[in-house]
C-alpha positions in Angstrom: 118.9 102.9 114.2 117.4 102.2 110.8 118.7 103.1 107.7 117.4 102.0 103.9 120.0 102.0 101.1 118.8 102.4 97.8 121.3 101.3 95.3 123.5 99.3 93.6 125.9 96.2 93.8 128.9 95.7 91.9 131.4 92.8 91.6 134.9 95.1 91.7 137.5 93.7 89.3 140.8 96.1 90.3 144.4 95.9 89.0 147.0 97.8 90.2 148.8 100.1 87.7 152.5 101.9 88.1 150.1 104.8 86.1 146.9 105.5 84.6 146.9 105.1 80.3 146.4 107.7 78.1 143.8 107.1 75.3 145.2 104.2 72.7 147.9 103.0 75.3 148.2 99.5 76.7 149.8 99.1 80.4 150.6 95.9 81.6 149.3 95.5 85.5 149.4 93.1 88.4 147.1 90.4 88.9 143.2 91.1 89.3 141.7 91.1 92.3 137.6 90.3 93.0 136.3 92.9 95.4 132.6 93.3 96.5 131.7 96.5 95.5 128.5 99.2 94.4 128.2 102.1 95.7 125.1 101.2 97.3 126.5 97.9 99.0 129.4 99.2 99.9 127.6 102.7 101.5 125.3 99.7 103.2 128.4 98.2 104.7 130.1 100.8 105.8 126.8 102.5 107.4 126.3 98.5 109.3 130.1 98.5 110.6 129.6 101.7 112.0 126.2 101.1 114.0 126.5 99.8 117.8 124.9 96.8 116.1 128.0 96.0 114.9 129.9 96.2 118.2 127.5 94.0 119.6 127.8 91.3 117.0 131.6 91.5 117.0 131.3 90.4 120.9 129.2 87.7 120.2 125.6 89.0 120.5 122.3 89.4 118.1 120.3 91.6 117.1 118.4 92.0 113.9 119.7 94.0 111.1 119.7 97.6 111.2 120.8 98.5 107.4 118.4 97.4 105.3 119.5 96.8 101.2 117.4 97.6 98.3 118.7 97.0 95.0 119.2 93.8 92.5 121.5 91.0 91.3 122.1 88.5 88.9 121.1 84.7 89.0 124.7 84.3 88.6 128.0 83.5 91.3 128.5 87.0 91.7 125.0 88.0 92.1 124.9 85.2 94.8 128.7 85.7 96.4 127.2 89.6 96.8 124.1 89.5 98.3 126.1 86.8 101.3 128.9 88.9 101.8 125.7 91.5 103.1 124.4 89.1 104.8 127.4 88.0 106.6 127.5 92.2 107.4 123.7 91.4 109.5 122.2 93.6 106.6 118.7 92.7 105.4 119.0 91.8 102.1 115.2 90.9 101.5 114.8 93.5 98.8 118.0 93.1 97.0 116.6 90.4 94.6 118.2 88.2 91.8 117.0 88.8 89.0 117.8 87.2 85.0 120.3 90.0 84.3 124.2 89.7 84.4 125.1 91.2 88.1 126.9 94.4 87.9 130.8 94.6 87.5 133.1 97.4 87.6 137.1 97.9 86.2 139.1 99.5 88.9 142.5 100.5 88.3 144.2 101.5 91.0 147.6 103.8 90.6 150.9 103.7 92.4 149.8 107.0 94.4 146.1 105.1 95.4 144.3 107.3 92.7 141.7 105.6 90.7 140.0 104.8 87.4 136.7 103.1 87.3 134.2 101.8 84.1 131.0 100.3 85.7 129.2 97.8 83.9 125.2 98.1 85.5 123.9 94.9 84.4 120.6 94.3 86.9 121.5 97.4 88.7 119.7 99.1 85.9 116.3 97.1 86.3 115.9 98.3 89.4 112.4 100.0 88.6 110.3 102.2 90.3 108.0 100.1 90.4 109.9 97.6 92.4 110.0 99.9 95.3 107.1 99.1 98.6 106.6 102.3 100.8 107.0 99.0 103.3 110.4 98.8 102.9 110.8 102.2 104.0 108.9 102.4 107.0 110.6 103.1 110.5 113.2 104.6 108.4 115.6 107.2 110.0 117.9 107.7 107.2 117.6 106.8 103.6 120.3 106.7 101.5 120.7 107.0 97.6 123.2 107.0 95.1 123.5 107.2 90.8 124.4 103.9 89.9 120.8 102.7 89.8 118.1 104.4 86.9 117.3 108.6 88.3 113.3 107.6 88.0 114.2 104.9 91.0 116.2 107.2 93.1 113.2 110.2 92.3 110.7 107.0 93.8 113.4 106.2 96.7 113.7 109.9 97.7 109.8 110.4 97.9 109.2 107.1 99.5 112.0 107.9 102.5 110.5 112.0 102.9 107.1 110.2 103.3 108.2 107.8 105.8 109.8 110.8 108.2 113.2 109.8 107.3 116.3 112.2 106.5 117.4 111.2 102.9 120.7 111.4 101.7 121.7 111.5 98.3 125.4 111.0 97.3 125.3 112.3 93.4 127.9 109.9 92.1 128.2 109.2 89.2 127.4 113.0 88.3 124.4 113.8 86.2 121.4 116.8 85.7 119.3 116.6 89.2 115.7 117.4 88.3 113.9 119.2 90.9 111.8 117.2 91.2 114.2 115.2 92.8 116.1 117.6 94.7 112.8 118.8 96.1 112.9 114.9 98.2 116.4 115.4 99.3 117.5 116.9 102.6 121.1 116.2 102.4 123.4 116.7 99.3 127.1 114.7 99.1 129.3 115.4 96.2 133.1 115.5 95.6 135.2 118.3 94.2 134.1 116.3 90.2 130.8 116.1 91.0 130.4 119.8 92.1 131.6 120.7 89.4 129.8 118.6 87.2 127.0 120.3 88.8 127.8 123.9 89.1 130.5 124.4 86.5 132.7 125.7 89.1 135.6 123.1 90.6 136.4 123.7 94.2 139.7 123.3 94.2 140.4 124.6 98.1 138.0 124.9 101.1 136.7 128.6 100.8 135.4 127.7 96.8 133.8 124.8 98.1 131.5 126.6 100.7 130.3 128.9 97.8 130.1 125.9 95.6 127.9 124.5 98.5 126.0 127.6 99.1 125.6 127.6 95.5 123.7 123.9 95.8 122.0 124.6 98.7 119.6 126.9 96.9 117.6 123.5 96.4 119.0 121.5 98.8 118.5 122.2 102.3 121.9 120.5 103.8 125.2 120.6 101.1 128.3 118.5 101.9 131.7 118.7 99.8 134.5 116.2 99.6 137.7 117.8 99.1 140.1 114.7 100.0 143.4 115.9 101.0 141.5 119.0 102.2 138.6 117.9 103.8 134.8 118.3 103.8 133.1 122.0 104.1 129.1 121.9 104.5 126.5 124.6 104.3 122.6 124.5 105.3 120.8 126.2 107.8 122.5 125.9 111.1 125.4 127.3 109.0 128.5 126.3 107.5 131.9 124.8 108.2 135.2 123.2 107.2 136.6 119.9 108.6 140.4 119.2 107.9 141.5 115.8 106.6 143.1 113.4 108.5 146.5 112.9 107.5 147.2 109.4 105.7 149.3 107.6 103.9 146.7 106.1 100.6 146.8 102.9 99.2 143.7 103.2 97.8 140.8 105.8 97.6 137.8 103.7 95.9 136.0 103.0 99.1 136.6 106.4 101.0 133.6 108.2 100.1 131.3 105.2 100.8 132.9 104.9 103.6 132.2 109.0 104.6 128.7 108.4 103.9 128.0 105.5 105.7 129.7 107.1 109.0 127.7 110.4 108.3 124.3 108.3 108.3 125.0 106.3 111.2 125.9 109.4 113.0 122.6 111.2 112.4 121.0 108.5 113.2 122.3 108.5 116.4 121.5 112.2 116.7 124.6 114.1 116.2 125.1 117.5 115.0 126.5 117.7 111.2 129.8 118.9 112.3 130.1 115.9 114.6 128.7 113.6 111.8 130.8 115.0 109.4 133.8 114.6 111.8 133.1 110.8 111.7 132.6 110.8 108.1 136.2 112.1 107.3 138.1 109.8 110.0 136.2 106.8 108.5 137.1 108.2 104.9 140.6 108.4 105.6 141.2 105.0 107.3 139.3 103.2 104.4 142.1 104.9 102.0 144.9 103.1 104.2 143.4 99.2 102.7 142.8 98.5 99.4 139.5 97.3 97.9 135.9 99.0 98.4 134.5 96.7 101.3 137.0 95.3 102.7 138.6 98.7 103.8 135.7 100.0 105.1 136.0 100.9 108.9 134.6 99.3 111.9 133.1 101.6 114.3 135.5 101.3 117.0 138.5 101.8 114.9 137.0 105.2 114.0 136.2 106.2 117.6 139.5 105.3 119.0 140.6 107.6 116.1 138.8 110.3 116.9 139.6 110.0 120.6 143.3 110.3 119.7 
């Protein structure tokens, strides 16, 4: 298995909240927390605890890395405190780089019903260049995976660099914004939420059988379309057809890592050759079990966890 993430890598600052504020209003909350966090780090970790890799080092064994990390850092403690916790995750960090920038931090607040609000501060996420991207970094490539958090000219340069390697490239379009074609025309598999559809489209799809044409709607320039729907599970739509996959029923504590932790599951299962309704079968048990922990990383799934589950 190899898979190339593309992305970025966050320090997470999170408080808990009794509720979110309206605008002007000042809410007193619980202590902060320090998570490790970015949606491409945490995407990385959750696609390296979900490899057989991972089993293997959890009994003791090596092997080298099969999640390879491309993004950068500061020359600062968190920069530093990030690029170990990946490396402590056996993920090759050789391209994630520090860099004279202030590593990237983001404000969670986390409600009492596990519903969250997030502000993300880039910092040396956002001189990640094209230009800093080798086509050697991509090669043997199965999967490459991409996110928003990191300038659209990188993830364009990412995309075309992964499609002309042979790998499957995913792109999770979080945070929303205008996908040129460009871009879309490097891309085999498309991952948004109920927001980011709708950022997208115009059209929220608020139950299952909107999503599918939401996704049907996407998949005009996207070969493979995959919807979140939390609470009411994923539907996805490309050319071996279409389907729904119900949620896994769980009690939230917090949903920050959730879709990180679908898309990491749903890489590591293509990798390994399964069919998208398998893969996305993974995807939602991992998705639900990281929304039972708090914090991005830390509730990310290991793969046996999400294979007993599935078992069950």
């Amino acid at each position: 298995m190899s898979i190339v993430v593309v992305g970025s890598l966050n320090m997470d600052l999170v408080v808990k909240v009794r509720r979110h504020p309206v605008p002007g209003e000042t809410l007193l909350g619980s202590d902060y927390e320090t998570h490790h966090g970015g949606k491409g780090a945490n995407q990385a970790v959750a696609a390296a605890r979900m490899s057989k890799r991972a089993l293997l080092a959890a009994k003791g064994g090596t092997q080298s890395a099969g999640v390879r990390m491309i993004g950068r850092v500061g020359q600062d403690e968190f920069g530093t405190q990030l690029r170990n916790a990946l490396k402590r995750e056996n993920i090759n960090v050789n391209a994630t780089i520090p860099i004279a920038a202030p590593t990237g931090v983001a404000f969670i607040a986390v409600s009492e019903e596990g519903q969250n609000t997030i502000i993300v501060s880039p910092g040396a996420n956002h001189r990640l260049r094209p230009e800093n991207l080798s086509p050697a970094e991509f090669e043997e490539a199965q999967v490459v995976v991409l996110q928003l958090e990191i300038p659209l000219d990188t993830v364009r340069r990412a995309a075309e660099l992964g499609r002309k390697a042979g790998a499957r490239v995913i792109l999770n379009a979080a945070p929303v914004q205008k996908l040129p074609d460009k871009l879309l025309e490097c891309i085999d598999i498309l991952v948004v939420n109920e927001s980011e559809a709708f950022g997208l489209t115009g059209v929220l799809p608020d139950s299952p059988e909107m999503a599918l044409e939401v996704a049907r709607v996407l998949s005009e320039k996207t070969p493979v379309v995959v919807v979140t729907l939390g609470k009411q599970g994923v539907v996805w739509v490309g050319p071996e057809g279409s389907g729904h996959q119900p949620a896994l029923e769980v009690e939230a504590v917090d949903t920050t890592g959730a879709g990180d932790a679908f898309i990491g599951a749903l890489a590591t299962a293509l990798c390994e050759g399964k069919a998208m309704p398998d893969a996305v079968q993974r995807g939602c048990v991992a998705g639900a079990l990281a929304a039972t922990r708090a914090g991005a990383q830390p509730s990310l799934p290991w793969r046996e966890n999400v294979l007993a589950r599935l078992e069950s």
